[in-house]
PDB file with SEQRES, HELIX, SHEET and CRYST1 records, atoms N, CA, C and O in Angstrom:
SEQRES   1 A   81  UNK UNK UNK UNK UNK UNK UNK UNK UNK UNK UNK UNK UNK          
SEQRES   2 A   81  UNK UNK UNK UNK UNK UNK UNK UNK UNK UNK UNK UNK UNK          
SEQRES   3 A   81  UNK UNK UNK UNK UNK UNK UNK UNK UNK UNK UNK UNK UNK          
SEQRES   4 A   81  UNK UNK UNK UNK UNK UNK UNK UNK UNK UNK UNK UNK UNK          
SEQRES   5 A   81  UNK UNK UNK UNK UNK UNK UNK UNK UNK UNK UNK UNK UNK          
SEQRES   6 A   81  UNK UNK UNK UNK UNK UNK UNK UNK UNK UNK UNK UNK UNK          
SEQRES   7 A   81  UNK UNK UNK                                                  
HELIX    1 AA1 UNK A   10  UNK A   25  1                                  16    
HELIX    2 AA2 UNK A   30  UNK A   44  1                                  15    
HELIX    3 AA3 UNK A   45  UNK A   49  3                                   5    
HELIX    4 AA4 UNK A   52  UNK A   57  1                                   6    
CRYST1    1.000    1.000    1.000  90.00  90.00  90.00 P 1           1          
ATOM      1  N   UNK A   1      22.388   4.848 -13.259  1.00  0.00           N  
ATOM      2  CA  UNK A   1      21.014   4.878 -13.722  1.00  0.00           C  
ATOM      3  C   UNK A   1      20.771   6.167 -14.501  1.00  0.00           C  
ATOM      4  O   UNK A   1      20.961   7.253 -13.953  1.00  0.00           O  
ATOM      5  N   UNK A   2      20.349   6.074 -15.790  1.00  0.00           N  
ATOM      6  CA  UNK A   2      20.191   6.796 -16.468  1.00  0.00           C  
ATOM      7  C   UNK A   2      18.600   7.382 -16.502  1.00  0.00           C  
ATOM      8  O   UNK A   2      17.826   6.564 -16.998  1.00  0.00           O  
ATOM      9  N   UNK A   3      17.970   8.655 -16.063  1.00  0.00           N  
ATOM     10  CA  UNK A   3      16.703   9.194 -15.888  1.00  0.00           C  
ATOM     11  C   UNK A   3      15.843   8.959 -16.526  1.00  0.00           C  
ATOM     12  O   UNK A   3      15.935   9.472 -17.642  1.00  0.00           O  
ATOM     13  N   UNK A   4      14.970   8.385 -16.358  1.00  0.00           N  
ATOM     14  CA  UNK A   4      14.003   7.908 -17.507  1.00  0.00           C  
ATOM     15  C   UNK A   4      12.201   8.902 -17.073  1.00  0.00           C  
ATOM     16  O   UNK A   4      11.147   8.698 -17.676  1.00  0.00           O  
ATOM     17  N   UNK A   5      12.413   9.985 -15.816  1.00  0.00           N  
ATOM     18  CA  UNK A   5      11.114  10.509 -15.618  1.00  0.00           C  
ATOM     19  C   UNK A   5      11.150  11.869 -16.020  1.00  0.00           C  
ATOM     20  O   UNK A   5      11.917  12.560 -15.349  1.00  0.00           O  
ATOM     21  N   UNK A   6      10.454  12.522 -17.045  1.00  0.00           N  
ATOM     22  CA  UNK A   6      10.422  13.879 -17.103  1.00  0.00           C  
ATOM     23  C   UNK A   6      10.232  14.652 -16.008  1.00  0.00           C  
ATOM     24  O   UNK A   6      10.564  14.232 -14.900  1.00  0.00           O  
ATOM     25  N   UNK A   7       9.598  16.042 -16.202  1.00  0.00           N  
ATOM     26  CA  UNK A   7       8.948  17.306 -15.095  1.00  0.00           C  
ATOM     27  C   UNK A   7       7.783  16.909 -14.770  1.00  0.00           C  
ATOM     28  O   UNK A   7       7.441  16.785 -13.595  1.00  0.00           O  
ATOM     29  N   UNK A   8       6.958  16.637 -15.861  1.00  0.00           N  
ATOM     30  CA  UNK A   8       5.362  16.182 -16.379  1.00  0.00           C  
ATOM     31  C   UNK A   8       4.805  15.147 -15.554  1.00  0.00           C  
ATOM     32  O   UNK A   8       3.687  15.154 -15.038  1.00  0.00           O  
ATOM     33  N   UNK A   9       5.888  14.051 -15.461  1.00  0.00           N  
ATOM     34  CA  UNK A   9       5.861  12.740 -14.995  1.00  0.00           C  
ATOM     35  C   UNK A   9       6.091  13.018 -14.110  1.00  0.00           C  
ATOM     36  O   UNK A   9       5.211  12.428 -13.484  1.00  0.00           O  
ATOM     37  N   UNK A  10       6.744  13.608 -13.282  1.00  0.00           N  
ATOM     38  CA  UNK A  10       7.059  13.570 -11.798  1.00  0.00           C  
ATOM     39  C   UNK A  10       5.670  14.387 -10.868  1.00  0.00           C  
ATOM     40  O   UNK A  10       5.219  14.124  -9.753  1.00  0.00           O  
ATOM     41  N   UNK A  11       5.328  15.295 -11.730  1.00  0.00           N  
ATOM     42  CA  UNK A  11       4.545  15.912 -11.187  1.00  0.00           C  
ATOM     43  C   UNK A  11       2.896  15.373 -11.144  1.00  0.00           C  
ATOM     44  O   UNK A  11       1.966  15.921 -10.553  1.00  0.00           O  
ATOM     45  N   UNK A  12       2.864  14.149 -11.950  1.00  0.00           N  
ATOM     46  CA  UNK A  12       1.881  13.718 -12.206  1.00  0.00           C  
ATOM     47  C   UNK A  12       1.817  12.750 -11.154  1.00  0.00           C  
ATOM     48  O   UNK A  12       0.747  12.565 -10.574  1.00  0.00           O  
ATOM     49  N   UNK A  13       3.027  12.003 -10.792  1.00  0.00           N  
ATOM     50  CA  UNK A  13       3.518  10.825  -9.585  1.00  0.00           C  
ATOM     51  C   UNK A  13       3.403  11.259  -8.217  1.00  0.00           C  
ATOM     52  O   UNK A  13       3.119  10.482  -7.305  1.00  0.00           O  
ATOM     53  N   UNK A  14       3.686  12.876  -8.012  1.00  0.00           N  
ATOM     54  CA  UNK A  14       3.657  13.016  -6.697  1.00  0.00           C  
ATOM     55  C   UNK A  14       2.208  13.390  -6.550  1.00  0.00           C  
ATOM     56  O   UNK A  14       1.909  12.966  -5.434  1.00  0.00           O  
ATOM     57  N   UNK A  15       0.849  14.120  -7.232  1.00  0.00           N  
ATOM     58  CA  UNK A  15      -0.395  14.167  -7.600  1.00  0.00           C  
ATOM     59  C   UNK A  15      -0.829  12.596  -7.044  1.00  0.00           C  
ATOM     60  O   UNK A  15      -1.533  12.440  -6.046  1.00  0.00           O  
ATOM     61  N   UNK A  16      -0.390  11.680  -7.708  1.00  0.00           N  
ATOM     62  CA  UNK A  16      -0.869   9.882  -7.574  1.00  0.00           C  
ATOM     63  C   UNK A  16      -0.931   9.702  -6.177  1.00  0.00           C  
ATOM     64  O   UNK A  16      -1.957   9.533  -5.519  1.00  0.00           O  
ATOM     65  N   UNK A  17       0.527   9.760  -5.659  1.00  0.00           N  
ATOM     66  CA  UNK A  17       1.068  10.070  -3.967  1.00  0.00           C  
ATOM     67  C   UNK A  17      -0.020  10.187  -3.032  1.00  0.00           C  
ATOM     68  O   UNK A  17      -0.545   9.412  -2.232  1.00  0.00           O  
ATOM     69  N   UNK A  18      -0.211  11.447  -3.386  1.00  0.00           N  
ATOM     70  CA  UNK A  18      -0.980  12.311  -2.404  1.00  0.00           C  
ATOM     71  C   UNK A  18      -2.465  11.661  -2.410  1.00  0.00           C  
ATOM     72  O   UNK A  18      -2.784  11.399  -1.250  1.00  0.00           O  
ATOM     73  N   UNK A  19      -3.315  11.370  -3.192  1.00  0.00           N  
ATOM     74  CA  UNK A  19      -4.475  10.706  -3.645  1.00  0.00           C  
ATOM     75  C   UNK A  19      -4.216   8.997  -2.943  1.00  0.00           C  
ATOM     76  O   UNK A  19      -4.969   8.618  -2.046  1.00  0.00           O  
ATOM     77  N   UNK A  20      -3.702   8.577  -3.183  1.00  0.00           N  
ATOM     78  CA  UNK A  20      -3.453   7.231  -2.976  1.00  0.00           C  
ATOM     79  C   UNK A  20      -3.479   7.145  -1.142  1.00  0.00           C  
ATOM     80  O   UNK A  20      -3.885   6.133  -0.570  1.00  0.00           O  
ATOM     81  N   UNK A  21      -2.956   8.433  -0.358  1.00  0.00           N  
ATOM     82  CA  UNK A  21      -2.791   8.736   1.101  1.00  0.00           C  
ATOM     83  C   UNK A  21      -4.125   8.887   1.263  1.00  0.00           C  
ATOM     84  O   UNK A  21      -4.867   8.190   1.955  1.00  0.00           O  
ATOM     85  N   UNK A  22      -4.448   9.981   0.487  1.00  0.00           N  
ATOM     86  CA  UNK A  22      -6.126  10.085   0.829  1.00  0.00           C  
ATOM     87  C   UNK A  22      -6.898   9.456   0.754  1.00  0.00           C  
ATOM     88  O   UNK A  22      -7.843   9.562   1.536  1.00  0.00           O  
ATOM     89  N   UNK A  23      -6.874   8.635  -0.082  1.00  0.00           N  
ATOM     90  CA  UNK A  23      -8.184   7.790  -0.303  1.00  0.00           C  
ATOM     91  C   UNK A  23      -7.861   6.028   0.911  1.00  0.00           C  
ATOM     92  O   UNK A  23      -8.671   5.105   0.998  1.00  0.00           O  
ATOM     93  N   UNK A  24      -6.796   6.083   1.476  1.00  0.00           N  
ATOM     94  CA  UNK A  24      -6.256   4.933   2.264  1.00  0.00           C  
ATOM     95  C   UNK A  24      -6.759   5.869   3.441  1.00  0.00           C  
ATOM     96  O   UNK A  24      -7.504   5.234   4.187  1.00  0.00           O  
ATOM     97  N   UNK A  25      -6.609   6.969   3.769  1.00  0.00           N  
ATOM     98  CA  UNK A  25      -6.621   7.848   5.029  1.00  0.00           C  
ATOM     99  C   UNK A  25      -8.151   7.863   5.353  1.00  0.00           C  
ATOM    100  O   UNK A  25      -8.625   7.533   6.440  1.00  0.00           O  
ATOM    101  N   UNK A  26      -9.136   8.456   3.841  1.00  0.00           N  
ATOM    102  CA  UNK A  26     -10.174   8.023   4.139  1.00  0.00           C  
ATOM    103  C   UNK A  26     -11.594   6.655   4.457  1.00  0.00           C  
ATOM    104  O   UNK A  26     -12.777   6.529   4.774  1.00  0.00           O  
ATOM    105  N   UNK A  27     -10.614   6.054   4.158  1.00  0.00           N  
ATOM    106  CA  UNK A  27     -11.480   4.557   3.490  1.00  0.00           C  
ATOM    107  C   UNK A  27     -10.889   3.854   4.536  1.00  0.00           C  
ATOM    108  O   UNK A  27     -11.685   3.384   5.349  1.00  0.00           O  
ATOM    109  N   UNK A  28      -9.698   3.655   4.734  1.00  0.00           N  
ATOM    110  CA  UNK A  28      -9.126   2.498   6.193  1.00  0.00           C  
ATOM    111  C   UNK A  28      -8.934   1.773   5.473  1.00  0.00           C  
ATOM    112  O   UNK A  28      -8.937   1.607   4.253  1.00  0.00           O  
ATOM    113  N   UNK A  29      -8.635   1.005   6.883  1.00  0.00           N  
ATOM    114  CA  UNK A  29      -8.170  -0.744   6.672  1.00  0.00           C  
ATOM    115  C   UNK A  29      -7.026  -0.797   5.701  1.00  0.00           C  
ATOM    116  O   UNK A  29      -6.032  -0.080   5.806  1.00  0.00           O  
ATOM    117  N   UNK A  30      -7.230  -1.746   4.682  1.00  0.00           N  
ATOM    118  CA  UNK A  30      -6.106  -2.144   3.803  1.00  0.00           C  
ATOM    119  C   UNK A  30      -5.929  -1.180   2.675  1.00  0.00           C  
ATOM    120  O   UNK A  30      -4.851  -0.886   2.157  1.00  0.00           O  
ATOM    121  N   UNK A  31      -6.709  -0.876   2.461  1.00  0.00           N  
ATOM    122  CA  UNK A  31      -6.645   0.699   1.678  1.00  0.00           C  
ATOM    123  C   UNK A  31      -5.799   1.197   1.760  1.00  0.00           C  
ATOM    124  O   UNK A  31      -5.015   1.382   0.829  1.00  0.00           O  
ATOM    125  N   UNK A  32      -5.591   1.788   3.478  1.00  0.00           N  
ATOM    126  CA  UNK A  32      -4.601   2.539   4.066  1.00  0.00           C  
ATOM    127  C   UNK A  32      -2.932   2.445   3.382  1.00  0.00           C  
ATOM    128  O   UNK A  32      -2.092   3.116   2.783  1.00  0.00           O  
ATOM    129  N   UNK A  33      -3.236   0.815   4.089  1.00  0.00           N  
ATOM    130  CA  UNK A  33      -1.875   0.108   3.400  1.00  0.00           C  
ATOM    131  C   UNK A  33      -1.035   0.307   2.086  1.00  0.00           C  
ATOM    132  O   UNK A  33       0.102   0.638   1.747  1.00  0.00           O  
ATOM    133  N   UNK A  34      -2.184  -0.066   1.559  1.00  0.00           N  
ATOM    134  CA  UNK A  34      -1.871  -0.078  -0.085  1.00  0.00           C  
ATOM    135  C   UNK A  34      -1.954   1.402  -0.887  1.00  0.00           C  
ATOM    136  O   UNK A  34      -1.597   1.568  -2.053  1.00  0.00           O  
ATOM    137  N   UNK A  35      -2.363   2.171  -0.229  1.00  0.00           N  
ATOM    138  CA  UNK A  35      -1.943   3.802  -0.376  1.00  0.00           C  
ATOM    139  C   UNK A  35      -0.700   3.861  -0.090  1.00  0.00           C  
ATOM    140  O   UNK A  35       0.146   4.070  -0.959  1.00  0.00           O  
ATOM    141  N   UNK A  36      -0.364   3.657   1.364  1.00  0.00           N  
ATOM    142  CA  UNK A  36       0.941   3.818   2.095  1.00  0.00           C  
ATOM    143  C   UNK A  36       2.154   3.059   0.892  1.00  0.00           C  
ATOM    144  O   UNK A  36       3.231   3.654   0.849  1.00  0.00           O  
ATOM    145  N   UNK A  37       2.026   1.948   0.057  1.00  0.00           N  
ATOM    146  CA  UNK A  37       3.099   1.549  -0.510  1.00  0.00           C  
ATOM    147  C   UNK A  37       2.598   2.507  -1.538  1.00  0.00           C  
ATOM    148  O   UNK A  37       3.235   3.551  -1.397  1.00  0.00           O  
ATOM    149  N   UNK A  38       1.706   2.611  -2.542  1.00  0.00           N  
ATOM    150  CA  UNK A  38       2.095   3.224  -3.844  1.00  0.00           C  
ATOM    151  C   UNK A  38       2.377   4.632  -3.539  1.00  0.00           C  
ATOM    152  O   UNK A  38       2.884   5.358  -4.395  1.00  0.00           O  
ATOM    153  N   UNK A  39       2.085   5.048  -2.397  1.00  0.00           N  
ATOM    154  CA  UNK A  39       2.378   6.609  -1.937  1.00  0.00           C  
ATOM    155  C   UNK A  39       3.899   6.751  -2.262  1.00  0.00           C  
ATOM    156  O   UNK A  39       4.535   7.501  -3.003  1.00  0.00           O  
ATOM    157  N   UNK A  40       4.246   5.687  -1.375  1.00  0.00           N  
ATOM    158  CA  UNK A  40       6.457   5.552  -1.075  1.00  0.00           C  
ATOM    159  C   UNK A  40       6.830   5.497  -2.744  1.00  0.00           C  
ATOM    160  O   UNK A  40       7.805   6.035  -3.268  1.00  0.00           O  
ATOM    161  N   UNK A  41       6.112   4.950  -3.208  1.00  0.00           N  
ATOM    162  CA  UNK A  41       6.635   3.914  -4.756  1.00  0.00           C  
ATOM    163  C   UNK A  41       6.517   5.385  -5.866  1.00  0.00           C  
ATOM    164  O   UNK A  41       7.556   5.474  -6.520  1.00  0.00           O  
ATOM    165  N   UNK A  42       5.412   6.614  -6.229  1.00  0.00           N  
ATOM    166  CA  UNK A  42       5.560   7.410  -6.137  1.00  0.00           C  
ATOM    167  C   UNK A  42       6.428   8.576  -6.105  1.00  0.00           C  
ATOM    168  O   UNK A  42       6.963   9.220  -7.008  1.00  0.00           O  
ATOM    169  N   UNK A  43       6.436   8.725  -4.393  1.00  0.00           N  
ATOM    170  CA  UNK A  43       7.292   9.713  -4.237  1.00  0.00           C  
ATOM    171  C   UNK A  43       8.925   9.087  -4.326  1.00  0.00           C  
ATOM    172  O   UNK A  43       9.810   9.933  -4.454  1.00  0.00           O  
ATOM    173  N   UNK A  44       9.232   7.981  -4.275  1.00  0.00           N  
ATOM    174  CA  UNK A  44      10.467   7.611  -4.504  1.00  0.00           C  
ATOM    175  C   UNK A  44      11.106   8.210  -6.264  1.00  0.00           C  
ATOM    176  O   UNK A  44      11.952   8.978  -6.724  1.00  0.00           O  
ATOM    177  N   UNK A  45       9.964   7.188  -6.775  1.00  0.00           N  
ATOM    178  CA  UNK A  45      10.461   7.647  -8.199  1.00  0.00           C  
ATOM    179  C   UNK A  45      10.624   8.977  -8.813  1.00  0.00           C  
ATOM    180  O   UNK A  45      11.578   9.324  -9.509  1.00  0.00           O  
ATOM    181  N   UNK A  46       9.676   9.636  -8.512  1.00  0.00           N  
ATOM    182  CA  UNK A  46       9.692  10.754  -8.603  1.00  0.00           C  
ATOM    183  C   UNK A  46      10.978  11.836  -8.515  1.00  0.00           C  
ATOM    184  O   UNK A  46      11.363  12.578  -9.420  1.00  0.00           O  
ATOM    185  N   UNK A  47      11.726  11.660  -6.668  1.00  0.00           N  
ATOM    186  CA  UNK A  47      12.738  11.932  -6.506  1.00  0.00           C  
ATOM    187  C   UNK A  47      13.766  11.953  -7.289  1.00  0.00           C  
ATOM    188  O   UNK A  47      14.352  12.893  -7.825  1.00  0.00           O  
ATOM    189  N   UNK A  48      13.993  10.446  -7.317  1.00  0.00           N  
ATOM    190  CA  UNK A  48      15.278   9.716  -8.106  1.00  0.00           C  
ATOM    191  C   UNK A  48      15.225  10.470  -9.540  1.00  0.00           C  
ATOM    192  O   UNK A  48      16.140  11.084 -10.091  1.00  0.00           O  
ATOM    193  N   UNK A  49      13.980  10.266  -9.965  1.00  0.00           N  
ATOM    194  CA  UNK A  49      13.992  10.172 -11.529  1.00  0.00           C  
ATOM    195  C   UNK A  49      14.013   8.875 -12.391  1.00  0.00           C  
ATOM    196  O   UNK A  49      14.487   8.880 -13.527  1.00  0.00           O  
ATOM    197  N   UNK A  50      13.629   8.074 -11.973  1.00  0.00           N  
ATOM    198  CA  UNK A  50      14.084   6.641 -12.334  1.00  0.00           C  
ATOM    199  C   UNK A  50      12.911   5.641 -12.243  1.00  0.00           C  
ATOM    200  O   UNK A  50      12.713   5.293 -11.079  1.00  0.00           O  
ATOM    201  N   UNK A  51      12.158   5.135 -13.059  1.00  0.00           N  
ATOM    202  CA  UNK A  51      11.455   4.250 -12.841  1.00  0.00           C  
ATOM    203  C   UNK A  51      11.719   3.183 -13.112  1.00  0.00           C  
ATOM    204  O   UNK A  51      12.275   3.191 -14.210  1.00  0.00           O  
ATOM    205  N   UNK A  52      11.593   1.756 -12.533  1.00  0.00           N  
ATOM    206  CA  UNK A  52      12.060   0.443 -13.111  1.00  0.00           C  
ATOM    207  C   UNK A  52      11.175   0.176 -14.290  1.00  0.00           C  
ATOM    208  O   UNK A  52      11.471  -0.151 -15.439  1.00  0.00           O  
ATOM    209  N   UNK A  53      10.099   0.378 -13.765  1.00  0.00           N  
ATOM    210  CA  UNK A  53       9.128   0.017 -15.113  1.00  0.00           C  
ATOM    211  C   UNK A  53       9.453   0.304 -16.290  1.00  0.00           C  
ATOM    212  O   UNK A  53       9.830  -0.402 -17.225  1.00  0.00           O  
ATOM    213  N   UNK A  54       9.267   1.485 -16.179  1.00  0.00           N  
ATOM    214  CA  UNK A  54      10.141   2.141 -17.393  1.00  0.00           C  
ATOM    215  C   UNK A  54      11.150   1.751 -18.187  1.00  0.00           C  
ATOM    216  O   UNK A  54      11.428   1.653 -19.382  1.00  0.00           O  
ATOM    217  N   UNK A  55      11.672   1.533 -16.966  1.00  0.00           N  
ATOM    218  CA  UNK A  55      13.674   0.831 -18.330  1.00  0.00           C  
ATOM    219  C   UNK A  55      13.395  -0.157 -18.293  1.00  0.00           C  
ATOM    220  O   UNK A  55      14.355  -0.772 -18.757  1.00  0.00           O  
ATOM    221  N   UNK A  56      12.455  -1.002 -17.960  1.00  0.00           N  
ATOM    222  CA  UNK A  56      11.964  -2.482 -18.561  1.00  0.00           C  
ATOM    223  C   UNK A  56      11.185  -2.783 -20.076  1.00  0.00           C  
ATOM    224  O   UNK A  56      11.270  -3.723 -20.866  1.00  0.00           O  
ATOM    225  N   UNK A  57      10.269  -1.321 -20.072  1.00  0.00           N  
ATOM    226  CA  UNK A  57       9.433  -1.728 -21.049  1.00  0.00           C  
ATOM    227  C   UNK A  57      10.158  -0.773 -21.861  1.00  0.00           C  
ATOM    228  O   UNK A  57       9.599  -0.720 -22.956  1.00  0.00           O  
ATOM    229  N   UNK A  58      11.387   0.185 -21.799  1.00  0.00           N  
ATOM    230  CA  UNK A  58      12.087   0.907 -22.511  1.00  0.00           C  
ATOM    231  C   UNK A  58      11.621   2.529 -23.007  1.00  0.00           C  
ATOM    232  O   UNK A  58      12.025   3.160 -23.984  1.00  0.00           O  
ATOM    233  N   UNK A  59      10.636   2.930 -21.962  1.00  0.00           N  
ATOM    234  CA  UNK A  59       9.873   3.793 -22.441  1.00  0.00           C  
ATOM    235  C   UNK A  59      10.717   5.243 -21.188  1.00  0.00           C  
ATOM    236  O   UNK A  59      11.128   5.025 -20.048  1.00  0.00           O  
ATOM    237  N   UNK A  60      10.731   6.357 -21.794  1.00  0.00           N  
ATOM    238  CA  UNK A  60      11.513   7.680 -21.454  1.00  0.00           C  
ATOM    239  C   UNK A  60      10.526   8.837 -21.684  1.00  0.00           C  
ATOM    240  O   UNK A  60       9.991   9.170 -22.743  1.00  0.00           O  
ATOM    241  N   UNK A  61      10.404   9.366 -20.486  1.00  0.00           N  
ATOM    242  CA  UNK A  61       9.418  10.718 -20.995  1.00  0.00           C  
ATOM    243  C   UNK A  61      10.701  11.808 -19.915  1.00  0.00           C  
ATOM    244  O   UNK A  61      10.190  12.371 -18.947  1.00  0.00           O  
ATOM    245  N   UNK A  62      11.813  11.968 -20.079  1.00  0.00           N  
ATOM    246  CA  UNK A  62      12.468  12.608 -19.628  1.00  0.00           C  
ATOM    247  C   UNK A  62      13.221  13.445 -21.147  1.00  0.00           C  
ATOM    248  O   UNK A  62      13.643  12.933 -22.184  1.00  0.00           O  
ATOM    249  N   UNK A  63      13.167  14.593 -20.808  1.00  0.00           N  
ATOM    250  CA  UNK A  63      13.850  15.129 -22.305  1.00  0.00           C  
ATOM    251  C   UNK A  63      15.230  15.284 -22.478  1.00  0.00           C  
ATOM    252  O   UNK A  63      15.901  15.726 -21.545  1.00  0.00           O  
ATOM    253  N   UNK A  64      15.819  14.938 -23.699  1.00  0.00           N  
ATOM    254  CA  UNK A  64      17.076  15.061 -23.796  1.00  0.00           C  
ATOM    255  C   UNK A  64      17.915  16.428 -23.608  1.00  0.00           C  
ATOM    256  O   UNK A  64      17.591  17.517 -24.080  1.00  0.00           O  
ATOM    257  N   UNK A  65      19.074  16.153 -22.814  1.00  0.00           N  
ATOM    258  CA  UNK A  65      19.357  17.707 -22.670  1.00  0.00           C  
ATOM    259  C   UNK A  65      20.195  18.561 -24.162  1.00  0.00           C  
ATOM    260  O   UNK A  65      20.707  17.958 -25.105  1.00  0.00           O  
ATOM    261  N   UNK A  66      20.143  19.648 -24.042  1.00  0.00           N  
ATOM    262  CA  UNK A  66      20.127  20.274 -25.224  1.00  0.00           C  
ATOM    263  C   UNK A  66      21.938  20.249 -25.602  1.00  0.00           C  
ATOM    264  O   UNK A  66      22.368  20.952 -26.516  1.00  0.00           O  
ATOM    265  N   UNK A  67      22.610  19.603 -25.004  1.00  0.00           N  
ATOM    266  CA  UNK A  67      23.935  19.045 -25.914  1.00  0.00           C  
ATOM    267  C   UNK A  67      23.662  18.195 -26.894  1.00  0.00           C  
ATOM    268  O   UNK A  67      24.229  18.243 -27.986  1.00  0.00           O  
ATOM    269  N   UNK A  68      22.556  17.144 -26.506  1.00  0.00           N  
ATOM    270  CA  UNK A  68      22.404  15.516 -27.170  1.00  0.00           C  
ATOM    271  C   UNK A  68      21.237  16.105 -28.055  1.00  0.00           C  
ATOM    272  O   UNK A  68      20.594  15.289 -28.715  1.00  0.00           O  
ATOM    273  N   UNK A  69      20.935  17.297 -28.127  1.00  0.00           N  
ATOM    274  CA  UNK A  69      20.191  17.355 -29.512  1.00  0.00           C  
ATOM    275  C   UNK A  69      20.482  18.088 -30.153  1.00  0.00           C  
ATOM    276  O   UNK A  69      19.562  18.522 -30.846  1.00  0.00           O  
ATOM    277  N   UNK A  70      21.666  18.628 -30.348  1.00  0.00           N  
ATOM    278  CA  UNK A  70      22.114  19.535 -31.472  1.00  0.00           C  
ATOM    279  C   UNK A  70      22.877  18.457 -32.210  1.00  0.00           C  
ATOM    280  O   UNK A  70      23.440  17.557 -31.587  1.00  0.00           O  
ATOM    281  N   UNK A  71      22.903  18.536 -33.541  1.00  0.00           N  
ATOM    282  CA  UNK A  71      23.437  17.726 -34.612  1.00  0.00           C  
ATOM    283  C   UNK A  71      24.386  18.816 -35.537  1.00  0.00           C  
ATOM    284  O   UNK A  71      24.442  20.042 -35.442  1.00  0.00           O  
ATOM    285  N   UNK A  72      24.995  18.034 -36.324  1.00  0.00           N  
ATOM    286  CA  UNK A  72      26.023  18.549 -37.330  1.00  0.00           C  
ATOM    287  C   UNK A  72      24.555  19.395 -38.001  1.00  0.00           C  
ATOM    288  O   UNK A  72      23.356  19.195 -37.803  1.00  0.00           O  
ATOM    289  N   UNK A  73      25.098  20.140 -38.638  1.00  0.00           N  
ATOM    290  CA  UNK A  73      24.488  21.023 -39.890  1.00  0.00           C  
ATOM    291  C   UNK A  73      24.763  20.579 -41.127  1.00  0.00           C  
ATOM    292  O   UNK A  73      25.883  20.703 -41.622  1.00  0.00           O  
ATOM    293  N   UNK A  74      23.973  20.138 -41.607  1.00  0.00           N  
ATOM    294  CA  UNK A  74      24.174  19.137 -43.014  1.00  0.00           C  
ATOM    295  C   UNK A  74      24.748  20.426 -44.114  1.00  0.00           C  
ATOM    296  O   UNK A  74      24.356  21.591 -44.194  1.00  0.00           O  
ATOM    297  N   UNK A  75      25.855  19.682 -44.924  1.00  0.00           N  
ATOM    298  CA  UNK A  75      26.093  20.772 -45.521  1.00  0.00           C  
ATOM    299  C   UNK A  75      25.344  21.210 -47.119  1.00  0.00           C  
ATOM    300  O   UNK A  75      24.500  20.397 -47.495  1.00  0.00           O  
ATOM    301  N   UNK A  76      25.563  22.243 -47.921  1.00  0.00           N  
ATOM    302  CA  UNK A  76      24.484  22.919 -48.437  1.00  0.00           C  
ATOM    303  C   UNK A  76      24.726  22.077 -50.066  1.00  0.00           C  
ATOM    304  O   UNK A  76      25.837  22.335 -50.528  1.00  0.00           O  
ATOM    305  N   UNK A  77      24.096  21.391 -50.723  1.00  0.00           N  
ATOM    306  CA  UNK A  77      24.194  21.214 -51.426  1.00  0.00           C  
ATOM    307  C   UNK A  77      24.349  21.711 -53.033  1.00  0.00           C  
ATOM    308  O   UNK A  77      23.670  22.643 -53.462  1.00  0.00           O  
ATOM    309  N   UNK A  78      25.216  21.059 -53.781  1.00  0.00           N  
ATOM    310  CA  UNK A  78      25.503  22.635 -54.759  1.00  0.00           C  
ATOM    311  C   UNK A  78      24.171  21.947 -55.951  1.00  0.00           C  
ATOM    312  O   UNK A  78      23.536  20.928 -56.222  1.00  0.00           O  
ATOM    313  N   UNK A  79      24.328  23.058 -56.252  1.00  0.00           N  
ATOM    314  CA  UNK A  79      23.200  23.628 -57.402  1.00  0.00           C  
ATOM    315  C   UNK A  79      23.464  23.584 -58.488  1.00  0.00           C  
ATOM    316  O   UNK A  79      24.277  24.410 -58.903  1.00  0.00           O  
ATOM    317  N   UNK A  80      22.885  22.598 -59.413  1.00  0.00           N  
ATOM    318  CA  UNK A  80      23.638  22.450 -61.075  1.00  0.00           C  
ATOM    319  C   UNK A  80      23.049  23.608 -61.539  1.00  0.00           C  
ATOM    320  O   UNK A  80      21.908  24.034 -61.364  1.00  0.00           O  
ATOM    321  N   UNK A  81      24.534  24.325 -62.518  1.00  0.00           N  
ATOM    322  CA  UNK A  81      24.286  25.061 -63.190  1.00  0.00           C  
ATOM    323  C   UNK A  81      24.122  25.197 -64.415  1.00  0.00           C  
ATOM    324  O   UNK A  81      23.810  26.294 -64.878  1.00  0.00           O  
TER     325      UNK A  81                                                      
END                                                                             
């Protein structure tokens, strides 16, 4: 599995987490519940780095590391004289 969650994104997921506990923690009942899964769903992805969604709809907010973005140096073109 290739990473498809940035820093940004993760930090924004475990933020979701925590809110999603609270507002199930405060409110009850099925709330609770349904906090309790997007809480896991969340902090899972987060971890991993990996969202399914993501590599479904093909979308990457993880940045490329700085091998895969250096390119050749185009060379200098000559100058009519």
């Amino acid at each position: 599995m290739t990473k498809n969650i940035g820093t940004t994104d993760k930090i924004i997921r475990v933020i979701v987490g925590i809110a999603a506990l609270a507002a199930g923690y405060f409110v009850g009942g099925w709330v609770l519940y349904a906090g309790i899964v997007v809480a896991i769903a969340m902090f899972v992805t987060a971890a991993i780095g990996w969202c399914g969604l993501y590599a479904l709809f093909g979308w990457n907010t993880c940045p490329m590391k700085t091998e895969e973005k250096k390119e050749e140096p185009a060379a200098p073109a000559e100058t009519p004289k």
